[in-house]
N, C-alpha and C positions, 0 to 999 in steps of 0.2 A: 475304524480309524479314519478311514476314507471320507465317511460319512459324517463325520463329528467336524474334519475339515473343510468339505462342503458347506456343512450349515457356518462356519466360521467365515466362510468365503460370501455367502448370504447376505449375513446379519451384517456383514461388512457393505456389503453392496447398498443397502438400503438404508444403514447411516450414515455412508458418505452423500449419497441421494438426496436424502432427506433434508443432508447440512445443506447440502447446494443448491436446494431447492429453497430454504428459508435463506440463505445469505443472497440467491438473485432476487426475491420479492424486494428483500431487503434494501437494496440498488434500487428498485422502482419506486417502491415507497420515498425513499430521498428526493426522488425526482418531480413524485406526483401525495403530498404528503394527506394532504386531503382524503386519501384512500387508509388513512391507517387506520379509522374508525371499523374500515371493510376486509380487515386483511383475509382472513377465512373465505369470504368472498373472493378478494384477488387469487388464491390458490385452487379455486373451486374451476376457476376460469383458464387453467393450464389444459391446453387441449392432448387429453392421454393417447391419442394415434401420436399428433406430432412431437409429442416430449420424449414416447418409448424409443420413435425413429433418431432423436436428436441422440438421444442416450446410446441406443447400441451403437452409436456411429462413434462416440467418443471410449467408449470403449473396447470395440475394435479398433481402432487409432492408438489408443494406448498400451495396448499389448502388444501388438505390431513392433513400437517404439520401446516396447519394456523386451521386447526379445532383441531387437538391434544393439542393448545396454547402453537408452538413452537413459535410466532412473542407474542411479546411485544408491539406491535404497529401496525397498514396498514402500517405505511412508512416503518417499519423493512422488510414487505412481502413484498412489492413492489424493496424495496431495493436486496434483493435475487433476485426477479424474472431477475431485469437488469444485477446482476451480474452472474447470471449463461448465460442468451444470451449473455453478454460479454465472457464469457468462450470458449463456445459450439462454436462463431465463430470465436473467436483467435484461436481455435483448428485444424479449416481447415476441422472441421466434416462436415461443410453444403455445400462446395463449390463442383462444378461439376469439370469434368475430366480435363478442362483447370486450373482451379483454383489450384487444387491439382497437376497438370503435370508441371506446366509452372509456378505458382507462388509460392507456399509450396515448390515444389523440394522433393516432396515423390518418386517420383521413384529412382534420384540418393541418397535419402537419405537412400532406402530402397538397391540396390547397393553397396553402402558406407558398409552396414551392412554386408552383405554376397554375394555371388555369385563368378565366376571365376575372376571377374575384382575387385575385392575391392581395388586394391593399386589405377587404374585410378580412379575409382568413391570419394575415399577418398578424393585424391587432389584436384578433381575439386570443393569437395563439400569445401573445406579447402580453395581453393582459391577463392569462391564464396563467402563466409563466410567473408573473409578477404577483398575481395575489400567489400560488404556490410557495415561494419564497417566502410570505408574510405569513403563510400558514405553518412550513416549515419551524420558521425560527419561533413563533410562539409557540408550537408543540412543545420544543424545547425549555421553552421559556416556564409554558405549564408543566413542564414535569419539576423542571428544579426547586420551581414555589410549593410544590407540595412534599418536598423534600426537608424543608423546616417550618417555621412558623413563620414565613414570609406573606403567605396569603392572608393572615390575621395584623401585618402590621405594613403592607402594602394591599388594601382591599382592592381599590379601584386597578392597579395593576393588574391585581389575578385578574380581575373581572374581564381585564381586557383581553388578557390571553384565553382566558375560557371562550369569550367569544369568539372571536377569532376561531380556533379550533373549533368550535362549532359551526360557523361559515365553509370551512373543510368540509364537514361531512353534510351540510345540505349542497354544497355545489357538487358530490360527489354523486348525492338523493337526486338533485334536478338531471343530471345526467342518464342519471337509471331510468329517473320516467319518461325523457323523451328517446331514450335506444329502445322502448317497448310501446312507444307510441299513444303514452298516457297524456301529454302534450302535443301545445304542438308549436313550431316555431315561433311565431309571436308570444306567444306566455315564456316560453321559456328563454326568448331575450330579455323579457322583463324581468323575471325572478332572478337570470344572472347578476344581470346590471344593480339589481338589488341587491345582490347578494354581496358583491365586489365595492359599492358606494356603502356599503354597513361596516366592510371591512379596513377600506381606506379609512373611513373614520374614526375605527374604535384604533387601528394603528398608530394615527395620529396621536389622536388622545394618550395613547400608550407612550409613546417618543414624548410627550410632554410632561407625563407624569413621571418618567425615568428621570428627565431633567429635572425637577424639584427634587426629589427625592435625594439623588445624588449632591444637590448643591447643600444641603442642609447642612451635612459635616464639615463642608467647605466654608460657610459663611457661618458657622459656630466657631471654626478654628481661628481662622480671620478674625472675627470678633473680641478671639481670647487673646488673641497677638496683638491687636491693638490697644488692646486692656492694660495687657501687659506693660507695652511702651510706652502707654500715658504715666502709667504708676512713675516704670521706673524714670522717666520724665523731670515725673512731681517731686520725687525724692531727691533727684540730682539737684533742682533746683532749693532745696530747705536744707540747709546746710545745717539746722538746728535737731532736724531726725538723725542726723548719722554721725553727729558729736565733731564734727570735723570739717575741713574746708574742703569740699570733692573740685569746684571749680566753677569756675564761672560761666553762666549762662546767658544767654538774650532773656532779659526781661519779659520779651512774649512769650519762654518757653511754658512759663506756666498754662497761658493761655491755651498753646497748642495741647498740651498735655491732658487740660481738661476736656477740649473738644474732642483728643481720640478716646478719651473714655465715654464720654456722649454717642458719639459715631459706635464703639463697643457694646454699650447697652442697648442702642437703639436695633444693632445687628442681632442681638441675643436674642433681644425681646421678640421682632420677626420672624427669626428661627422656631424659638419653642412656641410659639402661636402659631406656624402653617403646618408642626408638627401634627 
């Protein structure tokens, strides 16, 4: 019986572990999204001296506190125990010297802060930050198009977002060869700066083709509304269609009437031709 609740105590330990060990990468990947290509990778780089030490330390802590009758409940402890390894590995505390050189960005972060070059380190970390962001939101953006037929009836859109995501994972490639010394600084300012001016642009592009796309319902709808108001217009004006006297009009309402149907067609025709 002892023994059956050991291994219970086990299998517990190593799935709460587990979870908090995938919801901290999880944290980093938000931060640095370019790495999602490498997630395997990113876990590969937890360093197991300093994770084991992080770990028994949170759980001597929590029994400590689980015998003082700070938990209300096992699930409450067990719930802390995930969320602190979710912490301790969003932190970037367990990862060894690639992890923290090459994917955290502690050194230009720690650059960034003080030294002779803060203005370079600043920008780079500001424009690393900034493509991040633009990689980020199109990850996003590529998983929802492949979630219906969006990619077949917005091409250039997916297009962009694939790209994009793909700028991810070679800025995350260029990185890897120059932390192993396959580069070497000048090539790999240039491949950045490539990488970041392919991105800014296919972004752009992307913000502009959203704008079309979006406006097309808008100026079809538009289009019909003013249709509409010409007609009903034209009709208010022919007191001979509706058998009766509706009222009197300005003589130019005809005119106007027929120009919003003009203005109407000409908006239609626009429409279904940039479709």
């Amino acid at each position: 019986m002892d023994e059956e609740k050991e291994e219970g105590v086990s299998s517990r330990v190593k799935n709460v572990t587990n979870y908090g060990i995938d919801t901290g990468l999880n944290g980093i990947l938000e931060n640095h999204p370019g790495w999602i290509s490498y997630r395997d990778s990113l876990r590969s780089h937890i360093d197991e001296q300093k994770f084991e030490a992080e770990k028994n330390r949170i759980f001597a802590e929590t029994n400590e506190a689980s015998r003082s009758g700070k938990f209300a409940s096992e699930y409450l402890m067990w719930k802390h125990v995930y969320e602190q390894i979710a912490k301790v590995v969003a932190s970037g505390k367990v990862f060894d010297d690639f992890g923290n050189e090459v994917i955290l960005n502690k050194s230009l972060e720690e650059r960034a802060s003080n030294g002779f070059f803060v203005g370079g380190a600043r920008r780079e970390l500001s424009e690393q930050t900034e493509l991040d962001k633009k990689i980020g939101a199109f990850n996003e953006l590529y998983d929802l198009m492949k979630k219906g037929d969006y990619a077949q009836r917005m091409p250039e859109l997916a297009e962009a977002a694939a790209t994009i995501q793909d700028a991810g994972m070679l800025n995350a490639a260029v990185d890897i060869l120059k932390y192993h010394g396959l580069i070497d600084g000048r090539k790999y300012s240039i491949i950045k700066d490539s990488i970041k001016e392919k991105a800014d642009g296919v972004y752009e592009t992307a913000l502009t083709k959203i704008e079309e796309y979006s406006s097309k319902p808008v100026q079809k709808a538009a289009a019909a509304i003013l249709g509409i108001f010409g007609v009903g217009i034209l009709i208010a004006t022919k007191t001979a269609i509706t058998g009766g006297v509706i009222g009197t009009l300005p003589s130019s309402s005809s005119f106007i009437a027929i120009g919003l149907m003009i203005v109407s067609l000409i908006w239609m025709w626009k429409a279904f031709k940039s479709k």
